[in-house]
C-alpha positions as CSV (number, residue, x, y, z in Angstrom):
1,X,37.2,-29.9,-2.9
2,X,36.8,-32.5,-0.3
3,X,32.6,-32.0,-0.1
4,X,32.3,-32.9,-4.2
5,X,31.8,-36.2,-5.6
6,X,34.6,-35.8,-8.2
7,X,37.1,-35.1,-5.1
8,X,35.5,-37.7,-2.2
9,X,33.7,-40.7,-4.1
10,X,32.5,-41.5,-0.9
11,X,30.1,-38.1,-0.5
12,X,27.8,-37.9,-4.0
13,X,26.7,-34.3,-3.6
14,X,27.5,-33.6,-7.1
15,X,26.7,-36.7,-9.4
16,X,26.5,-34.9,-12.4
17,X,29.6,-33.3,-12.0
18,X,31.3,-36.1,-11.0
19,X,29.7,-38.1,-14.4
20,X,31.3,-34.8,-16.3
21,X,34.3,-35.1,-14.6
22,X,35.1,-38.6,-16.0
23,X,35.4,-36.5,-20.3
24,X,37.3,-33.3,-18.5
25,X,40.7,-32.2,-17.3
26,X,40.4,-32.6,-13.3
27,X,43.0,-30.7,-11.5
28,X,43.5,-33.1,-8.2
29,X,45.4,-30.3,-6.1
30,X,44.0,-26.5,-7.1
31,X,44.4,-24.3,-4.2
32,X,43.6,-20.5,-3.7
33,X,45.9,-17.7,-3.0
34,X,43.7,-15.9,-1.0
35,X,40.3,-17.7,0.3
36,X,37.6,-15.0,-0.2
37,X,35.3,-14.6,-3.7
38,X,36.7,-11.0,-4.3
39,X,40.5,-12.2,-4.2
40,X,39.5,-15.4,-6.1
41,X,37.8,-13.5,-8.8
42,X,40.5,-11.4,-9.5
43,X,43.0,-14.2,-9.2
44,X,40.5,-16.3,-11.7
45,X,39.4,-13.7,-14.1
46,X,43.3,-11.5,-14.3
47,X,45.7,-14.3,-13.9
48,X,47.4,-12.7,-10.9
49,X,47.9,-13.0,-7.6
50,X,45.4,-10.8,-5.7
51,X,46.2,-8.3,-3.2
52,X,46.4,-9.7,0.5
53,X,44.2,-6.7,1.8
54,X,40.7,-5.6,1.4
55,X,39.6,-2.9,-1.8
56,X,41.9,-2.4,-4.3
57,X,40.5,-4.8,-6.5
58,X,36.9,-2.9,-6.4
59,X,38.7,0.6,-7.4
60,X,39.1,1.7,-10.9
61,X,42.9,0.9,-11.8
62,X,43.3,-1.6,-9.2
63,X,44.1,-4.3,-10.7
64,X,47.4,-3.8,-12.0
65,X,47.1,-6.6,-15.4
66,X,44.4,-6.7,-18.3
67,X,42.1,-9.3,-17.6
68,X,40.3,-12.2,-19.3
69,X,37.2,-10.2,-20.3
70,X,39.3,-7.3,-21.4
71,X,41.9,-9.4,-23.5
72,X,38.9,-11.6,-25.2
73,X,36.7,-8.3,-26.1
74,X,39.8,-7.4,-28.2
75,X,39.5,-10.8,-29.8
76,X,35.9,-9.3,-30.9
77,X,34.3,-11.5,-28.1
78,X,30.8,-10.6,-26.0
79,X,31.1,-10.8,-22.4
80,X,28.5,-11.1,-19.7
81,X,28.7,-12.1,-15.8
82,X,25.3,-13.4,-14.3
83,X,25.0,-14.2,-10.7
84,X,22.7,-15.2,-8.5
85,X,24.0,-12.9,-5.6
86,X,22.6,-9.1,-4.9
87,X,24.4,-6.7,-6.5
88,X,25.6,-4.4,-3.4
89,X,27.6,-2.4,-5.5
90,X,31.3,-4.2,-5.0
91,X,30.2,-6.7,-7.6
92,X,29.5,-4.5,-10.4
93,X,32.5,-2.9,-9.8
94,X,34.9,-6.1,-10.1
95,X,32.9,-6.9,-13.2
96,X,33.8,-3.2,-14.6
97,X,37.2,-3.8,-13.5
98,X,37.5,-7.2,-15.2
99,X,36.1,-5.8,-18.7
100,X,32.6,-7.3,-18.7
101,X,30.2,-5.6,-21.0
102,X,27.0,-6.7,-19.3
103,X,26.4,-7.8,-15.8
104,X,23.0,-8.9,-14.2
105,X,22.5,-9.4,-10.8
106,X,19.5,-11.4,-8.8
107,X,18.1,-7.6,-8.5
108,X,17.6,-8.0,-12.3
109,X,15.7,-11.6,-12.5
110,X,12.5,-12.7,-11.8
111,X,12.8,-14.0,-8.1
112,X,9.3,-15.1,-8.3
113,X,9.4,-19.3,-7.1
114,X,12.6,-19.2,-6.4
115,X,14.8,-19.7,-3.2
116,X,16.7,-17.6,-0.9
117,X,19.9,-19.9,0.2
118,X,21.8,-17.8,1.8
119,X,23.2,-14.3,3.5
120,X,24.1,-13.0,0.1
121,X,21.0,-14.0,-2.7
122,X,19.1,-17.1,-4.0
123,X,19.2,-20.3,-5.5
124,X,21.5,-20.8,-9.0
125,X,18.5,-22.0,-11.0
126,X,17.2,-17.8,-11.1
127,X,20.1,-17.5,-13.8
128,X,18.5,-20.1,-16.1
129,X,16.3,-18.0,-18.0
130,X,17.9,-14.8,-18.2
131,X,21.0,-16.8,-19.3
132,X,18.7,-18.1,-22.2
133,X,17.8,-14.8,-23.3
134,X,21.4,-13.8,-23.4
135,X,22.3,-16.8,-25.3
136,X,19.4,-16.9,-27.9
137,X,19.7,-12.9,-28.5
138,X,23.2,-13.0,-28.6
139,X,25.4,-16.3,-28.5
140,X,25.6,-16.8,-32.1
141,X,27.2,-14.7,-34.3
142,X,30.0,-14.0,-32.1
143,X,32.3,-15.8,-29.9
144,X,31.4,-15.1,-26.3
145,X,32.6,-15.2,-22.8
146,X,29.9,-16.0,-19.6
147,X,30.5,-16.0,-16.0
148,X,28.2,-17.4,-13.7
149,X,28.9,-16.4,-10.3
150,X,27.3,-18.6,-7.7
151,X,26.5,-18.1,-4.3
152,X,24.3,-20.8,-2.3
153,X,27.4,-22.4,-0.8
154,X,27.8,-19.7,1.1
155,X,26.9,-19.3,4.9
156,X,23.0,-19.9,6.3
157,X,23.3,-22.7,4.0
158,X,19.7,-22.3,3.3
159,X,18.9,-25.4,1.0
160,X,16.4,-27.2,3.1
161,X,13.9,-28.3,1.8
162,X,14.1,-27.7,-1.9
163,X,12.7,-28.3,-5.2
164,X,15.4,-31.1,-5.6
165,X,14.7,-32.9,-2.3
166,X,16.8,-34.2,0.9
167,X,19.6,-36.1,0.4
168,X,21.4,-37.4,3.9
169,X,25.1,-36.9,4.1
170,X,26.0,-35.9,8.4
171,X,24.9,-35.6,11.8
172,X,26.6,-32.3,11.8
173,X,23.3,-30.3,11.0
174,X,25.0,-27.1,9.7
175,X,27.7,-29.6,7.4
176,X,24.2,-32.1,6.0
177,X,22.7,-28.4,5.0
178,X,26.1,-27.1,3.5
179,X,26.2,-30.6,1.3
180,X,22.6,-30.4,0.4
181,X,23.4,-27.0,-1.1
182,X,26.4,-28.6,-3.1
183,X,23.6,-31.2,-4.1
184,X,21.0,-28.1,-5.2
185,X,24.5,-26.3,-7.4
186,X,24.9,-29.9,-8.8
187,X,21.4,-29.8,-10.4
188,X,22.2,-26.1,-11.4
189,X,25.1,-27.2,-13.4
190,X,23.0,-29.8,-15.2
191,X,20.3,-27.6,-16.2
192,X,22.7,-25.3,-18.0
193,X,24.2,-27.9,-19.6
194,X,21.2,-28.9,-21.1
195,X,20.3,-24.8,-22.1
196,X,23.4,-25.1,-23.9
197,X,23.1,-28.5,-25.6
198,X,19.4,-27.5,-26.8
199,X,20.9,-23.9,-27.8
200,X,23.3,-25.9,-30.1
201,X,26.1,-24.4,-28.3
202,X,27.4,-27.5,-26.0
203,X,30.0,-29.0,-28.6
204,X,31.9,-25.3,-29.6
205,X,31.7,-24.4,-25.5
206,X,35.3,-24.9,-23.1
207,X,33.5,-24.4,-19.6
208,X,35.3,-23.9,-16.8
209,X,34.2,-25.2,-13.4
210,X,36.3,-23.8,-10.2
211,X,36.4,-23.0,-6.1
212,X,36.6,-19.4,-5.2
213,X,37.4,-20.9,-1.6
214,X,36.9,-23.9,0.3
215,X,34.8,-23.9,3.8
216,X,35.6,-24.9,7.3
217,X,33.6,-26.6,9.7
218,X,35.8,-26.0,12.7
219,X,38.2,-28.9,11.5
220,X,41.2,-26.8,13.0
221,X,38.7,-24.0,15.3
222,X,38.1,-22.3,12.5
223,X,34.7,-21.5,10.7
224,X,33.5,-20.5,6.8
225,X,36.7,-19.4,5.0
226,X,38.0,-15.5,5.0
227,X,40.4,-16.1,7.6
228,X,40.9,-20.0,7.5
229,X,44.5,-21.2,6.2
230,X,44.0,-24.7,6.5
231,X,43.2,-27.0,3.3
232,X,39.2,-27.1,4.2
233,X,39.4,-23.2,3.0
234,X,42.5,-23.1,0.4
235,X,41.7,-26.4,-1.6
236,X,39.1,-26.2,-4.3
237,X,37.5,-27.9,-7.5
238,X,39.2,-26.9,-10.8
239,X,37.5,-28.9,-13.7
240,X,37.8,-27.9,-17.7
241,X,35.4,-29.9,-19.7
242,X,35.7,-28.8,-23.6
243,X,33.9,-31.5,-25.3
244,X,35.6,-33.9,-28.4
245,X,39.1,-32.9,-25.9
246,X,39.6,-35.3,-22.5
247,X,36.7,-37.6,-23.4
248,X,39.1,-40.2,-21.3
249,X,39.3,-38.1,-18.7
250,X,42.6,-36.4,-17.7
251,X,44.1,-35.3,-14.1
252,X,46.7,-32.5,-13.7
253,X,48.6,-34.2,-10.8
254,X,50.7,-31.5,-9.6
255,X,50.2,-28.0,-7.7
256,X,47.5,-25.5,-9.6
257,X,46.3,-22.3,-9.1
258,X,43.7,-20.3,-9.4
259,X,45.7,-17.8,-11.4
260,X,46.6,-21.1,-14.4
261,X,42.7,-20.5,-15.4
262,X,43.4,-17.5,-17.1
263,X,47.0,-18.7,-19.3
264,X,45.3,-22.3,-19.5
């Protein structure tokens, strides 16, 4: 939370999201239960509190609740999970296990022009157009559910240089490159905004904007984020913006979780 504009005005990695920010519900104090994507995921998409050990979430029946996907398909709702990530297999599997219908990896896209940002896959900006296929082919005629799973804060922090330019924010080289791929996800964000407002599906759309984990920067000796306890690796983003609803802006003051995105 602390490296996005909407959390720190003093740090503008993230000026669109901090301008969207000012017409949404802001939770100031979200934190994770567990700070790694698979527990995250499962605490985001099924409302409960993941398991504090590795697997159980990637095996079929392991997850011991219906999840969001699941419960809005019975509502008669399409669901699809992009990501910019490679698919190595667990992925696919939490998407099965969370009810998704379609799921398309980076393996899927055309990668041609676009960056590699870190250990994991590319830059967000690959999901654009297959998201606009989705959309136009099948985003009308039925309500729909869409995740977009996004990877390039993640470690190698492989943003420099980029299509957006160099923005200074550290003389901690590994932190400046980590911020400058918070700056790259900002412009992400605003071009799917704009797919949506020139699909006319801005105004009927709640999207929700969240953390998986934080990341340290050996603040406390600690490094990334799958074993660090401290607030740089449990305290995330949690925005809702649902326009004609918040256009003030609103803050939830107390404690949230990851696991109020799925009741909420």
């Amino acid at each position: 939370a602390r490296s996005v504009t909407p959390y720190n005005e003093d740090l503008n990695t993230m000026p669109f999201l901090n301008e969207l920010a000012k017409s949404s519900l802001l939770a100031e104090h979200a934190r994770v239960v567990v700070p790694r994507s698979s527990k995250g995921s499962t605490a985001i998409n099924c409302g409960i509190e993941p398991a504090l050990f590795p697997g159980p979430e990637y095996e079929p029946g392991g997850i011991p609740a219906p999840c969001l996907a699941s419960l809005l398909k019975e509502q008669d709702y399409r669901t699809v999970w992009f990501q910019s990530l490679w698919n190595t297999g667990d992925d696919s599997s939490l998407a099965e296990n969370f009810g998704y219908e379609e799921f398309y990896p980076s393996q899927s896209m055309n990668t041609e022009g676009f960056q590699v940002t870190n250990t994991f896959g590319y830059e967000e900006d690959i999901m654009i157009e297959p998201s606009e296929e989705w959309l136009s082919a099948k985003g009308y005629d039925k309500p729909f559910l869409a995740q977009y799973f996004t990877g390039t804060g993640h470690y190698g922090y492989e943003c420099l240089p980029n299509r957006y330019g160099y923005e200074y924010f550290s003389e901690n080289e590994e932190l400046d490159r980590y911020h400058n791929c918070l700056r790259m996800l900002d412009h992400f964000l605003k071009n799917l905004f704009d797919q949506y407002k020139e699909l006319g599906l801005y105004e009927e759309t709640i999207f929700v904007m969240y953390g998986d984990h934080g990341e340290g920067f050996r603040e406390h000796g600690r490094y990334m984020h799958g074993d660090n306890p401290y607030e740089e690796g449990l305290r995330v983003p949690l925005l809702i913006h649902a326009p004609g609803r918040f256009e003030s802006g609103e803050r939830a003051k107390g404690l949230a979780s990851q696991i109020d995105i799925l009741p909420t």
